[in-house]
C-alpha positions in Angstrom: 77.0 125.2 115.4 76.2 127.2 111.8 79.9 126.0 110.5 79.3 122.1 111.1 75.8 122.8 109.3 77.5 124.4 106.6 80.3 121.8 106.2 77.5 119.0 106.6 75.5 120.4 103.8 78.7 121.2 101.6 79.6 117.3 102.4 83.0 117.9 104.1 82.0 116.1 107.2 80.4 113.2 105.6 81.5 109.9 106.2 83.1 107.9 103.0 80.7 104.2 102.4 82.1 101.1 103.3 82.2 99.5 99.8 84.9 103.3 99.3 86.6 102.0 102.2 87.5 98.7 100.8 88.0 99.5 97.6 90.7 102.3 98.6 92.2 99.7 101.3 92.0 96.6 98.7 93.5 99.2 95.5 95.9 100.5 98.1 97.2 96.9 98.5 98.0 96.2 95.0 99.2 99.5 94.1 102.1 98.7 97.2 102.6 95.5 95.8 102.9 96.9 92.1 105.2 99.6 93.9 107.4 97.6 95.6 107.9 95.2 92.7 108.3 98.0 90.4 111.1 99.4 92.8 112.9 96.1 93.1 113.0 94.9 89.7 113.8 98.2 87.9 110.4 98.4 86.0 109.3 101.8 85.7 106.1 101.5 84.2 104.6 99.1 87.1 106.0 101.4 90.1 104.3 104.6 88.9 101.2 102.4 88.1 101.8 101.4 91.8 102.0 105.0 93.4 99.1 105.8 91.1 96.9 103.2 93.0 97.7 103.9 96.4 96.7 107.9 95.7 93.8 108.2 93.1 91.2 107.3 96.0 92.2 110.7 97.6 91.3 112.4 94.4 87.6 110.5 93.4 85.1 111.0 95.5 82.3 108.5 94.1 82.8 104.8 94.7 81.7 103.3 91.3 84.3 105.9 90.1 87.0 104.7 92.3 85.9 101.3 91.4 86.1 101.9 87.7 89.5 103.7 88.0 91.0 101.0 89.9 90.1 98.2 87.7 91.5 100.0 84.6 94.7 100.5 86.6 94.8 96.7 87.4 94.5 95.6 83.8 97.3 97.9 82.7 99.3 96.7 85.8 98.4 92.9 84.9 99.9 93.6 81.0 102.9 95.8 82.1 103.9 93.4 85.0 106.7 91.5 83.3 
């Protein structure tokens, strides 16, 4: 019972908000798309931007973070697209 007080307290076992949720689900989306697209049409620069979407929410733990991350992503993907 001490080791789930200590990984409480340390926040390993804490549960991730909802808005983190869809945000990683909703980045995770485009960066597939951007993937996929990148893949099919040769274009390096939006199929890295594409794997880089669907992993950075592993890697940032606060949402506005991810949030911020993800839209910075986006815009690069929008002007890199074609």
């Amino acid at each position: 019972m001490d080791a789930i007080k200590a990984l409480e307290s340390s926040g390993l076992l804490t549960m991730p908000s909802p808005a983190y949720i869809v945000g990683a689900i909703l980045f995770g989306i485009v960066g597939l798309v951007a993937w996929r697209h990148g893949k099919k049409a040769e274009l390096p620069t939006p199929k890295w931007l594409g794997l880089a979407l669907m992993l950075y929410p592993y890697a940032v733990p606060q949402t506005w973070l991810m949030y911020l991350v993800g839209v910075v992503l986006c815009a690069w993907l929008a002007l890199k697209w074609n």
